[in-house]
N, C-alpha and C positions, 0 to 999 in steps of 0.2 A: 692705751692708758687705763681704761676700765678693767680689763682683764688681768693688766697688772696688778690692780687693785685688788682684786678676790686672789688673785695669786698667792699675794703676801699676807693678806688679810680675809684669807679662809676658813681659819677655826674661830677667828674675831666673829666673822658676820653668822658662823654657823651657830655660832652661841647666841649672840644675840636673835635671832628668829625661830630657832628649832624649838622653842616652845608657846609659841604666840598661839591665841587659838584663834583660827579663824574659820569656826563654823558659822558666823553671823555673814558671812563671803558665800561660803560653801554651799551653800542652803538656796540663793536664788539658780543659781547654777546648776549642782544635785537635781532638782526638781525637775528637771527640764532634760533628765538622761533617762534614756529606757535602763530598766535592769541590765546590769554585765556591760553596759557599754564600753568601750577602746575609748580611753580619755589620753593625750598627751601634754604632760606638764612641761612644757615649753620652757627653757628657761629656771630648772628648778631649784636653784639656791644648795639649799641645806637637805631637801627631799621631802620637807616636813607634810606638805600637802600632795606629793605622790604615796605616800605611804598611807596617808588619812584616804584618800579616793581605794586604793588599795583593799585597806579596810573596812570599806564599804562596798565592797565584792565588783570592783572595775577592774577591769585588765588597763594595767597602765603601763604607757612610756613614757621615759623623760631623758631629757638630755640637760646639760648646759656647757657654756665656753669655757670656763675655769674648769682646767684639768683635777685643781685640787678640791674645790667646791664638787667636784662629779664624783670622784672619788669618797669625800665626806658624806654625798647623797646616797651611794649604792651602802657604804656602810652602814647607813640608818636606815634607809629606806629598802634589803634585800633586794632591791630591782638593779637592773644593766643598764644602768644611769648612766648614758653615750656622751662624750665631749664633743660637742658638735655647736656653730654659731646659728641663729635663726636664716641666714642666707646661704647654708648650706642643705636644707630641710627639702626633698626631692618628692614626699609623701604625698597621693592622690587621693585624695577619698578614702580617705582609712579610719578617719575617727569621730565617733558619735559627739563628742568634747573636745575642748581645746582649752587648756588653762593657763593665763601671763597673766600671773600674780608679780608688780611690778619688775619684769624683767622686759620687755620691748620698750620701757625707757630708757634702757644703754642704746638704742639702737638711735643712730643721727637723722635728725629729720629727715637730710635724705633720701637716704635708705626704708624709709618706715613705708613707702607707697611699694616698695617692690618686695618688702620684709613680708607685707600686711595680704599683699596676693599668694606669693607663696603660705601662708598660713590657711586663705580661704580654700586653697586650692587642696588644702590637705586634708578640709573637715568635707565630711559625708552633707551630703543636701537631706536636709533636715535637723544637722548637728548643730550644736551650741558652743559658744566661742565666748569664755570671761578675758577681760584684758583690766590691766589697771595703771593708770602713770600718776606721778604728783601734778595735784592741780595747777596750771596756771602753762603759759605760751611762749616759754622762750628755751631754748637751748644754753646749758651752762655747765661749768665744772664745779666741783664742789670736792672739796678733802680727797684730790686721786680720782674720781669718777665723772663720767661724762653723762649730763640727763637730758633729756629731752619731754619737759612736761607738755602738759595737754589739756585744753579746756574742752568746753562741749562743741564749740564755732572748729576747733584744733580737730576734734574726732569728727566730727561731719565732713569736714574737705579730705582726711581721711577715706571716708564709708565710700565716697562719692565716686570713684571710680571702680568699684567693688559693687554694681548692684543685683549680682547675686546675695548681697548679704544684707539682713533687714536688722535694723536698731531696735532691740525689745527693750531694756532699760538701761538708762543711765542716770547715776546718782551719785553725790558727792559722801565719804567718809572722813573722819576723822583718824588717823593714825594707830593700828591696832595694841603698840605700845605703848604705853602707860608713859614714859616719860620722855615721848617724841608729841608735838603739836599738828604735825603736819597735815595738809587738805590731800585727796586722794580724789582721783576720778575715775569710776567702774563704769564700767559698761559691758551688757551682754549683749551676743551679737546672734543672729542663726541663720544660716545657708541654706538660701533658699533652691537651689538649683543646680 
């Protein structure tokens, strides 16, 4: 259902976020990568922030599920932006970073306990992990798409079987769009082992 969704509404959603800025995200994150680090943008929409890490002298990869959203990414973002779903993701210890800029909220609750090991499993011990879903605890559809928000009590029973990986912050945003309201829940994460 979600995927049909970016399907048919891939140049919609790519206009809509290809120019949001979110260096006020990027920044707690950033800090926290050695120079040149392997970051993978997980999940990458439109490419907007593969291409911004890019920019900022990372070797990056990105995938995402929508063939035509992957497609719209490699052409903005010059990277071989893979079509690939987060439970396809096979990667061992490859990356200094890990960035799900609201994309592991398609993923159904579920899924998010075996989504969220495959991801730890992929970042380097020592690496750094941003993730972010709309605030709040329930699973729902909305206009085509399937979400799966998330409060702070929601990512703890998360973290919880995961303790190689330690909670360094989490905090609440308000919607980087100007004429969206919505609550967001960040949190960065780093692997410990």
């Amino acid at each position: 259902m979600t995927q049909e969704y970016y399907q048919h509404n891939a140049q919609r959603f790519f206009n809509d976020t290809v120019a949001v800025d979110m260096e006020s995200l990027y920044r707690p994150f950033t800090t926290r990568l050695p120079p040149g680090a392997r970051v993978l943008d997980a999940g990458c929409g439109s490419g907007r922030d593969a291409l911004a890490f890019r920019g900022m002298g990372y070797r990056v990869d990105a995938f995402d599920a929508s063939p035509n959203l992957a497609a719209l990414a490699r052409a903005h973002s010059g990277l071989p932006v893979r079509e690939m779903r987060f439970q396809d993701l096979e990667a061992q210890a490859c990356y200094e970073g890990i960035w799900c800029c609201a994309s592991l909220l398609h993923v159904a609750r579920a899924e998010l306990p075996s989504v969220m090991a495959r991801l730890a499993r992929a970042l380097k011990p020592g690496g750094v992990w941003y993730l972010s879903f709309k605030y709040g605890n329930e699973e729902r559809r909305q206009a085509g798409r399937c979400f799966t928000d998330l409060d702070e009590s929601g990512l703890n029973a998360l973290l919880a079987p995961l303790p190689q990986l330690t909670l360094l912050e989490c905090w609440q945003t308000r919607d980087l769009r100007p004429e969206r309201s919505e609550r967001w829940l960040n949190a960065l994460l780093r692997r410990e082992s």
